[in-house]
N, C-alpha and C positions, 0 to 999 in steps of 0.2 A: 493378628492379635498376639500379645507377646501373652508370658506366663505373667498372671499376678493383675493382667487387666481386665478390669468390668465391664463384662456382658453391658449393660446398661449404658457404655459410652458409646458402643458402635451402635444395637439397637433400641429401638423407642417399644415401649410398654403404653399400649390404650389403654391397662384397668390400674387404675388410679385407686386410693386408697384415705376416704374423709376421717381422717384419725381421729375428731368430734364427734363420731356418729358410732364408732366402735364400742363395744359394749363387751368385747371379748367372749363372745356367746359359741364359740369353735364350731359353728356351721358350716365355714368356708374350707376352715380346715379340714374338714372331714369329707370334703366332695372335692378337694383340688387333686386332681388325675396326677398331677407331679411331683405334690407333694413342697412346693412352692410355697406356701402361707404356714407363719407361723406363729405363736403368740411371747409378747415379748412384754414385761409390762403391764398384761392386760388388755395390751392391743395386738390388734391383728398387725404382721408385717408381710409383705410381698417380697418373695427373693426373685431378684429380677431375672439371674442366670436362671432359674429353673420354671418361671413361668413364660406360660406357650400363648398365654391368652384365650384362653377357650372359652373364659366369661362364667362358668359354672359359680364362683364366687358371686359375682354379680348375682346372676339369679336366685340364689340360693338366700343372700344377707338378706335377713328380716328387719335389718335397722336403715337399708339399702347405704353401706357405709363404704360399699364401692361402683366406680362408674366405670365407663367404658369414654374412652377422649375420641372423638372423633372428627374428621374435616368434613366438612362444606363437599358437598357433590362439584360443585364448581370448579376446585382443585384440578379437576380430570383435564380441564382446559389447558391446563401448561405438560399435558405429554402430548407424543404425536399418536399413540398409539394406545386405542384405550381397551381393556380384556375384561370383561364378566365372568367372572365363575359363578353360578348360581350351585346353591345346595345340592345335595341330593333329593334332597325334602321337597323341594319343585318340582321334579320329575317326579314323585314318588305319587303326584295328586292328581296325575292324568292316568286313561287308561292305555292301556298297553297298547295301543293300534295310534297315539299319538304321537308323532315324533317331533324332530327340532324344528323342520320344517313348517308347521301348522303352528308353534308355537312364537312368531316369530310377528 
């Protein structure tokens, strides 16, 4: 990537931004860990170089004026090689004497 070009050509952002639905209400703004959302306008704006996607906006908007873009599980079909990362929050709900084993 040279100087001067946009995070946003090389990568793809899932939290999309319904500019209809924006009320300018700075809740997102105030829980985005990057510092990535900012108000322009009266609307919310997404800077794509600094957002990581953690979704905190999502959850947070009370007018739900952003989404998260997802594919089809089905997609997995066209690699050869398919990787799960589960949470930690999954492990965190068995007890201690479970492992990956028994979970499987």
């Amino acid at each position: 990537m040279k100087a001067g070009d946009s995070v946003d050509k090389k990568y793809f952002h899932s939290v999309v931004l319904q500019e209809d639905r924006c009320i300018g209400c700075t809740s997102c703004l105030k829980v985005c860990p990057t510092e990535a959302i900012r108000l322009r306008d009266g609307k919310a704006r997404i800077i794509g170089e600094k957002c990581i996607d953690c979704g905190e906006c999502i959850r947070i908007c009370p007018n739900h004026a952003k989404n998260a873009i997802t594919d089809d599980l089905s997609i997995l079909q066209n690699f050869k090689y398919k990787i799960a990362i589960p949470s930690l929050v999954f492990y965190g709900q068995f007890a201690g004497n479970v492992g990956l084993e028994l979970l499987r």
